[in-house]
C-alpha positions as CSV (number, residue, x, y, z in Angstrom):
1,X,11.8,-1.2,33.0
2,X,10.6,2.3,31.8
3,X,7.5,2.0,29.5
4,X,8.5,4.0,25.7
5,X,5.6,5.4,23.6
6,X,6.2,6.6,20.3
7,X,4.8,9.9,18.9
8,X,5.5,9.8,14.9
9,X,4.1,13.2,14.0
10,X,2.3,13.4,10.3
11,X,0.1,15.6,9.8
12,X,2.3,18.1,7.7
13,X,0.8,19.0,4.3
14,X,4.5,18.5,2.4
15,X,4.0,21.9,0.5
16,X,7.7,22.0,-0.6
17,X,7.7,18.6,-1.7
18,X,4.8,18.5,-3.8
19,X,2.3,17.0,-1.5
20,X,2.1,15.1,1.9
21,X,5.5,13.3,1.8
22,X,4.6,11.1,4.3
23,X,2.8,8.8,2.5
24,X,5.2,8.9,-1.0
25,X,6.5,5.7,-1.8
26,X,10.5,5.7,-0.7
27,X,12.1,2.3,-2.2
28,X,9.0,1.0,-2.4
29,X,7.6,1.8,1.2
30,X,5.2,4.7,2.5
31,X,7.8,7.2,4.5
32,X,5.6,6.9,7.4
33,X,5.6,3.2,7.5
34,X,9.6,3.2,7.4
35,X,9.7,5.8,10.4
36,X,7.2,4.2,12.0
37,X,8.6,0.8,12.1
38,X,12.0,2.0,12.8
39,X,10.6,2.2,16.5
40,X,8.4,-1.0,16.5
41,X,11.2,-3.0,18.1
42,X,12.0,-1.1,20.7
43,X,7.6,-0.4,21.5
44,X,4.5,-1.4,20.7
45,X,3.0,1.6,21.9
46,X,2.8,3.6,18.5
47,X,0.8,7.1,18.1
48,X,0.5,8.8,14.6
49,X,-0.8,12.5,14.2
50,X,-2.6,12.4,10.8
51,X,-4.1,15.4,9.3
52,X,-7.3,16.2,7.9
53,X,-8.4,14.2,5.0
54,X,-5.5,12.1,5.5
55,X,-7.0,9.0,6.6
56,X,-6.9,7.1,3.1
57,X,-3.7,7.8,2.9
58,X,-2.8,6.3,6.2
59,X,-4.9,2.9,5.7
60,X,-2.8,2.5,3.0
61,X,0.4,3.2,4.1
62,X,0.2,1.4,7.6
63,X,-2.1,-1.5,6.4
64,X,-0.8,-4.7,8.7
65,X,1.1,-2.7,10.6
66,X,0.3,-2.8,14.5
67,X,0.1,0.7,15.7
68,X,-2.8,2.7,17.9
69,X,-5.5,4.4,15.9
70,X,-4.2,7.5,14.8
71,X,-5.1,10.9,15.8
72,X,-6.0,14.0,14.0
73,X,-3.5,17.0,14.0
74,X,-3.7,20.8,14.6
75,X,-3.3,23.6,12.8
76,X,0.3,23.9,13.6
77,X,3.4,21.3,14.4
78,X,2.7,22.1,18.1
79,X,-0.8,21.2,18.4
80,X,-0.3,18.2,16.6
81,X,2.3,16.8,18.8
82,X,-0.1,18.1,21.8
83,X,-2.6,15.8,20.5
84,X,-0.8,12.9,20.3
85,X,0.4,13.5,23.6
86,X,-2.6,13.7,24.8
87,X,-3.5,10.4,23.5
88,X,-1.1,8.7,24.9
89,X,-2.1,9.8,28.4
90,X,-4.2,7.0,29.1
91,X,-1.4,4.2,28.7
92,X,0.7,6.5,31.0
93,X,4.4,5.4,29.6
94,X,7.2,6.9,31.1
95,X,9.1,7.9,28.5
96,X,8.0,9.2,24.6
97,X,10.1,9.8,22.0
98,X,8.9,12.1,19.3
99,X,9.7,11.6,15.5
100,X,9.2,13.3,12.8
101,X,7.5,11.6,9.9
102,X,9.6,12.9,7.4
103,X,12.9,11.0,9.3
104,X,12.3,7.6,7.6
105,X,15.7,6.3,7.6
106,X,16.6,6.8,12.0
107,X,18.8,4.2,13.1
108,X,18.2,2.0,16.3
109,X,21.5,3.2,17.6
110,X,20.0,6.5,17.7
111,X,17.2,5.6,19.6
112,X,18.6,3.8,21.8
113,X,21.0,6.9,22.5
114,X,18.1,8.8,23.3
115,X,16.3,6.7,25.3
116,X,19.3,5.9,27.1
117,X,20.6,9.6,28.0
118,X,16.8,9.9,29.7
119,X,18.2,7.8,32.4
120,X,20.0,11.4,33.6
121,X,17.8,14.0,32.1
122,X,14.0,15.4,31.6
123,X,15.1,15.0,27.8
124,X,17.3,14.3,25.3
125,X,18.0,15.6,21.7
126,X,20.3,14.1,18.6
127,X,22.4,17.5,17.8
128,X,24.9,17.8,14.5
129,X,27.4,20.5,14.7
130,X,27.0,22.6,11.6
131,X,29.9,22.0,9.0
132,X,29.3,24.8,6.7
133,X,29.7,28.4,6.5
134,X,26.6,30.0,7.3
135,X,25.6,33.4,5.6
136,X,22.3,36.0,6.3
137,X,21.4,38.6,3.9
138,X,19.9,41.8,5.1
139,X,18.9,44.7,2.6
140,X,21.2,42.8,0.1
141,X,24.0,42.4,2.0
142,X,25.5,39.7,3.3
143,X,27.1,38.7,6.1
144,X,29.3,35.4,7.8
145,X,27.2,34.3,11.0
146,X,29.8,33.1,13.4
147,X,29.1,28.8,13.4
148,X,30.8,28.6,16.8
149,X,28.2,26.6,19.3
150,X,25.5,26.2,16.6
151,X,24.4,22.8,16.2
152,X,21.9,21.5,13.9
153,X,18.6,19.6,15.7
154,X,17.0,16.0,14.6
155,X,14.6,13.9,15.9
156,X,13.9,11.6,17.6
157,X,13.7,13.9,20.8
158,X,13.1,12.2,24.0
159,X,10.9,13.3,26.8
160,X,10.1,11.4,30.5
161,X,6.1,12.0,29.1
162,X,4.5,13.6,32.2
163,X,6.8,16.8,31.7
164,X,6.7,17.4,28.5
165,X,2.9,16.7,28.4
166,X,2.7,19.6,30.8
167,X,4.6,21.9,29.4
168,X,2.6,21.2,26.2
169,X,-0.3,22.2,28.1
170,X,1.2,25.0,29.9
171,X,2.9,26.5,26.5
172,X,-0.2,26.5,24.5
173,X,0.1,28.6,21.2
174,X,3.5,29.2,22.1
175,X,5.4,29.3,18.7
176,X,7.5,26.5,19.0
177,X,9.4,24.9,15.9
178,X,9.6,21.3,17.9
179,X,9.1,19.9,21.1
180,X,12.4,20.7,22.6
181,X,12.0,24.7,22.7
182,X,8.9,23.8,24.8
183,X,11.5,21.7,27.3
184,X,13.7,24.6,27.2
185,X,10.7,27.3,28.4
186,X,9.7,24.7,30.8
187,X,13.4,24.8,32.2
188,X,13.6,21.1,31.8
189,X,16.9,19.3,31.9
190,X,18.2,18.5,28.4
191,X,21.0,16.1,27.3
192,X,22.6,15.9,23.5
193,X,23.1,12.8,22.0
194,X,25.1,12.7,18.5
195,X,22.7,12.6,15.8
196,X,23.6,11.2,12.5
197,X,24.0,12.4,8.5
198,X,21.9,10.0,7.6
199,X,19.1,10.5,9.6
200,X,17.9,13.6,7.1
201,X,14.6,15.2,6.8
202,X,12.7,14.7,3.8
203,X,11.9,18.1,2.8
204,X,12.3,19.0,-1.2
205,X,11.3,16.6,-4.1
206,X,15.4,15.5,-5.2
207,X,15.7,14.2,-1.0
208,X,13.6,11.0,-2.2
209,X,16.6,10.4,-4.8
210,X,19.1,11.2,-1.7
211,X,17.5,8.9,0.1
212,X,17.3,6.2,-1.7
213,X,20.5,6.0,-2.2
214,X,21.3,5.8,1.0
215,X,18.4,2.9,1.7
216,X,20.6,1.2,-1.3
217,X,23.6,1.0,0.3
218,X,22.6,-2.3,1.9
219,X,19.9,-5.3,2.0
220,X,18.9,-7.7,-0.1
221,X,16.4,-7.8,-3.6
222,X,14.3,-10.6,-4.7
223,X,12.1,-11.2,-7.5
224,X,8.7,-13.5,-8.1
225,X,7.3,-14.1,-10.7
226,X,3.5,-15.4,-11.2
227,X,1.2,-16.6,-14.0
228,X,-2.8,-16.9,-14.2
229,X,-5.3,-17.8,-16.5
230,X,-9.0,-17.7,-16.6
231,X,-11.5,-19.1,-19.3
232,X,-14.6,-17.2,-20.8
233,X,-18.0,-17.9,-19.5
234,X,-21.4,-15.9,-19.6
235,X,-21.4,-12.5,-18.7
236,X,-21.6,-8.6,-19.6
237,X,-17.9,-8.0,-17.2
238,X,-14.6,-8.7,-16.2
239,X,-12.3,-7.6,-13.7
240,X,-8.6,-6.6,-14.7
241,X,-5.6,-5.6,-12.5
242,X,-8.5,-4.3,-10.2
243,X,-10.3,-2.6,-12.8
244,X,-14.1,-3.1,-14.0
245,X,-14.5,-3.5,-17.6
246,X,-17.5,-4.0,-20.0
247,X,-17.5,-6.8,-22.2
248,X,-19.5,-9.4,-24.0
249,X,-18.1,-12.5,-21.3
250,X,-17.0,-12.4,-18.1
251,X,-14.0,-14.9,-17.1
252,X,-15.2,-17.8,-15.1
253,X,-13.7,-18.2,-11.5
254,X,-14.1,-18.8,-7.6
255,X,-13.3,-15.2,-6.7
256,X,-13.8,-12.4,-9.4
257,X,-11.7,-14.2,-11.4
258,X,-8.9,-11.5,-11.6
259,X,-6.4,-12.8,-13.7
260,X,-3.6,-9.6,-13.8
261,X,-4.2,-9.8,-9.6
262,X,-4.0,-13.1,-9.2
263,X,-0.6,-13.3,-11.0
264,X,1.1,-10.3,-9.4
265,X,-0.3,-11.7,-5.7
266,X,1.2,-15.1,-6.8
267,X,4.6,-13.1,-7.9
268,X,4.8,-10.9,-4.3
269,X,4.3,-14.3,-2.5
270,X,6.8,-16.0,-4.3
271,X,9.3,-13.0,-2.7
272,X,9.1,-14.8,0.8
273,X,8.2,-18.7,-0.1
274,X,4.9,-18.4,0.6
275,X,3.1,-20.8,-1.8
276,X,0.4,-19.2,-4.4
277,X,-2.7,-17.4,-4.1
278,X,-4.6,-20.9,-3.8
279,X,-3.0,-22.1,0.0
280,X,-3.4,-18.7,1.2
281,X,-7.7,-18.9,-0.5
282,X,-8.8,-21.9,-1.4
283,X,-11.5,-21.8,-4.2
284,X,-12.9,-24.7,-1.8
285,X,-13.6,-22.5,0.4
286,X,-17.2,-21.0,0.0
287,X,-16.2,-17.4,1.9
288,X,-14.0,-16.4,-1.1
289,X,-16.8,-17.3,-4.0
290,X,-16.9,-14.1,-5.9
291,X,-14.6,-12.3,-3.7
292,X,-12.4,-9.1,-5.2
293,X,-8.8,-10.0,-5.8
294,X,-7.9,-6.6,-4.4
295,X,-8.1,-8.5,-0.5
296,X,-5.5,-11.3,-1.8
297,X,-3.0,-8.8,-3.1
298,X,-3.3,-7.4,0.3
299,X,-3.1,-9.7,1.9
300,X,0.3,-10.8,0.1
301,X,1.5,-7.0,0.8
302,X,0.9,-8.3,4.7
303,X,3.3,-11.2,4.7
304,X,5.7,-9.3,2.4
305,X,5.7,-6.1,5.3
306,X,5.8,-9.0,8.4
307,X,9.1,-10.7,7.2
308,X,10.9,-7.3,6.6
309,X,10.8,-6.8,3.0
310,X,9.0,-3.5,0.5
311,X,7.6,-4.0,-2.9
312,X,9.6,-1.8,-4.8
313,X,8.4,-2.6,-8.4
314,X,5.7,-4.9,-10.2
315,X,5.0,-5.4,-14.1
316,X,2.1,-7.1,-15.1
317,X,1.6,-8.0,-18.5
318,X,-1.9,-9.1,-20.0
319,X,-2.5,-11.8,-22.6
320,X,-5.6,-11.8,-24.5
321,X,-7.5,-10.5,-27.7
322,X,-10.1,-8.9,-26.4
323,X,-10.7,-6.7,-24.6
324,X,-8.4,-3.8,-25.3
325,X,-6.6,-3.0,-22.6
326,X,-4.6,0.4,-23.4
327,X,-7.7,2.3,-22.6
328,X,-7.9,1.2,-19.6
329,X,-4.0,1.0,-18.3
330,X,-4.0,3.8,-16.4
331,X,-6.3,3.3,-13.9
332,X,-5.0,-0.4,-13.4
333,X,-1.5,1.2,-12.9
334,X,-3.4,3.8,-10.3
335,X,-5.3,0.7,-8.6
336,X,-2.2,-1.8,-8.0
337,X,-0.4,1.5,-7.0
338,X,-2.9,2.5,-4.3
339,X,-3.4,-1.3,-3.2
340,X,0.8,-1.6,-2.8
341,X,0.8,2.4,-1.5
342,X,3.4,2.5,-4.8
343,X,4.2,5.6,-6.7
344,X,2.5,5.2,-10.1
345,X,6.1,5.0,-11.4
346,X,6.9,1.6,-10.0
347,X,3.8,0.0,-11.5
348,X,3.5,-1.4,-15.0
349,X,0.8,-2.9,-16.6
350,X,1.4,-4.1,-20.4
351,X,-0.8,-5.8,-23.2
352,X,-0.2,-8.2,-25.8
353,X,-1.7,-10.7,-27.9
354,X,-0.6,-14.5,-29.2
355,X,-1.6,-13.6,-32.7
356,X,-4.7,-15.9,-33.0
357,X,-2.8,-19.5,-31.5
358,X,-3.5,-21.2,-28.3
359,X,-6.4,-20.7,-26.3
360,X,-5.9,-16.5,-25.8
361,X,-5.5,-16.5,-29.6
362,X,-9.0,-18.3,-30.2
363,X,-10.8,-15.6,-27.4
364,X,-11.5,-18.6,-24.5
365,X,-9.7,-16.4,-22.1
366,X,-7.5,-14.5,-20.8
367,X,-4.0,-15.2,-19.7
368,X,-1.8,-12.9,-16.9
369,X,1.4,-12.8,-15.8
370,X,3.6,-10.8,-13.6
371,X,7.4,-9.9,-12.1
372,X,7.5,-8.7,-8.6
373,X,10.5,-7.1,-6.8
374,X,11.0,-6.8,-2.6
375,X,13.3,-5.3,-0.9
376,X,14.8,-6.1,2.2
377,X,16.6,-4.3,4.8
């Protein structure tokens, strides 16, 4: 059986869509993780191209996920594919299909075309044949360009890895728009394979919208829900949905007592019937005393990612007195979003008080709770 590498390459810089799309929140999922694991059934063998200064961004977005370290890019598409090509050298597979970052929603029947038409063929490319009219302008005219044999190019392309490797390295600083005008110079044998409509390229702002839609058209939503309290005990801090604030107590607990964490973890892990926050870290347990809630939450994010599902939305809402918390709901919208690799958008964080009853009302503590919702596909 022929051993299949993956090459996802992301290292673009998104400049159309207002930043690196690659790591944008789609239905609740980093792109890159969705293109990524689109392939992790088929290989294990997984190479991202990352660029410069991206590496945050990646942690975040592929956190649980089991793919090689990733790789920096080059300056252009070309050299970043030549990288990761070159990465992959040393676990000499014999095929490698490379995908474009920015392709999160490939199906596995159009892998397995491409990997299958490499049984005949150096390589293989999903082709579209081009439905509309097509016009070019020149010194403000325009003109029809005749559509006849033109056919529209997607990834993922497929290569048998030590020929496209060496025409990588034979074509260097050749100005090539993908991988397969390399094949072509090389005079490698291509196949087509039929590509699909929904297997677009995430270019422009509105295409998240487009795709979504698309992502909505089947799978399964569920919602958790979780609840936490914490009493008052000596102290100049607390910690709040990930968030350090000043105050005249701190709250008392085993870990660092994070009540708006500890509730949305318990919420997420109620998505997949995975008990509460206490089964997965016991307060017995001496490792977790004064821990920060930020590892459970992740850790609940894990589970969620390993039984198929995407957090797509959480609300948190804050019960106490004291402190205020509307100063501060920004950056504990920021931190759950950059814990859950969530667009800002998708994260809530709310206030509100029990008008002086119960055990909030008298200032003993503070009470949390939260709403969680995963998709699944």
């Amino acid at each position: 059986m022929a051993k299949i590498a993956a090459l996802i390459v992301a290292a673009g810089r998104g400049e159309r869509a207002g930043g690196p799309k690659q790591y944008r929140a789609l239905a609740g999922q980093a792109v890159l993780r969705r293109s990524a694991e689109a392939f992790a059934a088929r290989t294990s063998l997984i190479q991202v191209v990352i660029g410069a200064d991206q590496a945050g961004d990646y942690k975040t977005a592929m956190a649980g996920f089991d793919a090689l370290p990733p790789v920096g890019g080059g300056e252009t598409r070309q050299q970043s594919a030549r990288n990761g090509l070159e990465a992959l050298a040393k676990h000499a597979p014999d095929l490698v299909l490379i995908h474009d970052a920015a392709r999160p929603l490939v199906s596995p029947a159009l892998i397995e075309r491409v990997i299958a038409a490499l049984a005949q063929a150096d390589a293989a490319i999903p082709l579209l044949p081009v439905a509309d009219t097509l016009k070019r302008e020149t010194d403000g005219r325009w003109t029809t360009v005749p559509r006849d044999g033109l056919q529209r190019a997607q990834t993922p392309q497929g290569f048998r890895f030590d020929a496209i490797l060496k025409a990588h390295r034979h074509f260097v600083g050749q100005d090539a728009t993908d991988d397969m005008a390399l094949a072509e110079l090389a005079g490698l044998k291509i196949v087509a394979v039929a590509g699909e409509e929904t297997n677009m390229k995430i270019t422009a702002p509105e295409d998240f919208a487009t795709a979504e839609r698309l992502l909505g058209g089947g799978g399964e939503f569920r919602t958790g829900f979780g609840f936490d309290a914490h009493r008052f005990a000596a102290g100049d801090h607390i910690w709040l949905c990930g968030v350090k604030l000043a105050h005249d107590h701190a709250l008392e607990g085993h870990s660092d007592a994070d009540a708006g964490l500890h509730a949305l973890t318990d919420a997420i892990l109620g998505t997949i019937g995975a008990g509460d926050i206490g089964e997965h870290f016991p307060p017995t347990d001496a490792k977790w005393r004064g821990a920060t809630s930020s590892l459970f939450l992740e850790h609940a994010l894990t589970l969620v990612r390993a039984a198929g599902g995407a957090v797509a939305h959480c609300d948190v809402t804050l019960i106490c007195e004291r402190p205020k918390i509307a100063p501060h709901r920004a950056a504990m919208r920021a931190r759950i979003a950059a814990i859950l690799g969530l667009d800002i958008s998708r994260v809530s964080v709310k206030a509100t008080t029990t008008e002086g009853m119960g055990f909030t009302g008298r200032r003993e503590g503070i009470a949390a709770q939260a709403v969680a919702t995963v998709r699944f596909t």
